[in-house]
N, C-alpha and C positions, 0 to 999 in steps of 0.2 A: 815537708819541704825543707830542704838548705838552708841555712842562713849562715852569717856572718856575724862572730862573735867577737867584739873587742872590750877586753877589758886593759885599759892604762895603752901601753905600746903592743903588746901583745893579742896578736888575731888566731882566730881559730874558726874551722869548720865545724859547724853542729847541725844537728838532724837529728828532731826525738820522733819514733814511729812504731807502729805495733803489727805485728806478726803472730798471728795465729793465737790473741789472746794476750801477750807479751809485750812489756813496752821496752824499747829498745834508744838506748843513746847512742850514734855514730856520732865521735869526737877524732875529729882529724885524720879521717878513713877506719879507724880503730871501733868497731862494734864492742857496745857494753849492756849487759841486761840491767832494767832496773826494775824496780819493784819502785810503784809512785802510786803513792795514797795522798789525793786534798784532803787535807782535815778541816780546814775552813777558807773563805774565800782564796785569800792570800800566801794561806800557808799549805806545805806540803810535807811529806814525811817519803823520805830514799830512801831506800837501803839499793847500795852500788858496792859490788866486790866484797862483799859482808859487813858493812861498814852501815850502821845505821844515820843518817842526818836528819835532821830539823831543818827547813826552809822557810822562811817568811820570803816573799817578791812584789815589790812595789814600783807602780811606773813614775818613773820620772819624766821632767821634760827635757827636749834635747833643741839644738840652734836649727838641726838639721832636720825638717819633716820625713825625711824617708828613711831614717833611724829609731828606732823605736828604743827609749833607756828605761832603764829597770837598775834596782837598787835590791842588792839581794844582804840577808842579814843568816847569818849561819853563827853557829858556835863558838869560833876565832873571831868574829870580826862582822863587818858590812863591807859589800861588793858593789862597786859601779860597774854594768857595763851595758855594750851597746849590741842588738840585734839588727842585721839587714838585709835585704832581699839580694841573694848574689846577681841576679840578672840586673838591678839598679848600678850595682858595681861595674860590672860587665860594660851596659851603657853608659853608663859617666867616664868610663875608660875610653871608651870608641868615640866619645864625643869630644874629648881633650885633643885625640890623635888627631879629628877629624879637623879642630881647630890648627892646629901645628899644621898640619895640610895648607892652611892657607888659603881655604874656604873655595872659591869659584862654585862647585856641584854638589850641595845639600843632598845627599842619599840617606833612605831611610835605612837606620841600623839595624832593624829588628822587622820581621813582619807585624801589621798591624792595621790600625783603620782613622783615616786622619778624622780627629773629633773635629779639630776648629781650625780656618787658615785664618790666622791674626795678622798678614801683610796683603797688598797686592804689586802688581807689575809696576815697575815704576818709583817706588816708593823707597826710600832711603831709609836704613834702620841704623842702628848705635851698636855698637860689640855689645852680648849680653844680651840684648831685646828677644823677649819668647815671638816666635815667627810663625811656631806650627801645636799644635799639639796631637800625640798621635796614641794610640789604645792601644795595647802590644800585651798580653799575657793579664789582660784586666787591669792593667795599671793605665793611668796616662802619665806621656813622656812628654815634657817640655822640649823642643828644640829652640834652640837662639842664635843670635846670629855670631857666627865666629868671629866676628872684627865689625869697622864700620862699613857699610857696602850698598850696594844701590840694587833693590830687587829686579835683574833683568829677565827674568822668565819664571813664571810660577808653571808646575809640570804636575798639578794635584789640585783637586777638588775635595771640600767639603762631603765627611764619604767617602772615600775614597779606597778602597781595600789596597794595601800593598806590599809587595814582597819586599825580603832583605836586600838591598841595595839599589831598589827603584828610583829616581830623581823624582825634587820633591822641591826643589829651586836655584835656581841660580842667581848666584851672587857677585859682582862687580864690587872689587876692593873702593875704597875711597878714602885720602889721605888723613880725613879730621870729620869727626862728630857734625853730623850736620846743625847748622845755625838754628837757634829757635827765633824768631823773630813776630 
């Protein structure tokens, strides 16, 4: 599978996979063969482009749950960087836009299956408040609410199987965080 590779400012495509026996690096569309021996948990032995290396890789922890960090230690140095699921990108992209939108019709970004509905009709939520959560490619996806707003129509049930762009609630702007009292 894809992922997303950031180490410092610098992002890059990765995908290691095997064909016909062969393990194979695609680094930023660019196919490279490698030759990848573990020699012990942690550690690994390359040889890429005729170029023998040593790998030690160690998880780190990250702020962000849906980053996976790793600490890589090679022959020049030690490496920080971060691994991520492109389709997490993808929707954290669509969810920003959806917010710039200016919320009103919650549609679902991705097909999927709503695990849990955390609001109902009626119900006043805060920008930021998880609202839905939905199952899409085995992951669940927090949805929140794009500003403060008054739920005027839920359009989904518990269970609910649904395609890309299905309504999934409607939202009524409102000016300030409702009162606690």
């Amino acid at each position: 599978m894809k992922r997303t590779l950031t180490i410092g400012d610098e992002t890059h495509e990765i995908e290691i996979h095997r064909h016909h026996g062969n393990v194979f690096m695609v680094w930023d569309g660019e196919e490279i063969p490698l030759d990848l021996v573990k020699v012990e948990p942690t550690s690994y032995s390359i040889i890429m482009e005729g170029h023998s290396v040593g790998v030690n890789v160690d998880r780190v922890r990250t702020m962000d749950p849906d980053l996976h960090g790793f600490r890589t230690s090679l022959y020049d140095g030690a490496y920080e960087f971060t691994l991520q699921d492109p389709h997490k990108t993808l929707l954290a992209a669509a969810m920003a836009r959806a917010k710039l939108a200016g919320g009103g019709l919650m549609k679902a970004l991705m097909p999927g299956k709503v695990l849990k509905l955390l609001v109902h009709e009626g119900e006043i939520v805060e920008e930021g408040q998880p609202v839905l959560i939905l199952e899409a490619m085995k992951m669940q996806n927090e949805y929140t609410a794009p500003m403060n707003a008054k739920v005027t129509r839920v359009h989904v049930e518990e269970g609910s199987t649904l395609e890309i762009n299905s309504p999934m609630l409607t939202l009524m702007a409102i000016e300030s965080a409702p009162t606690k009292e």
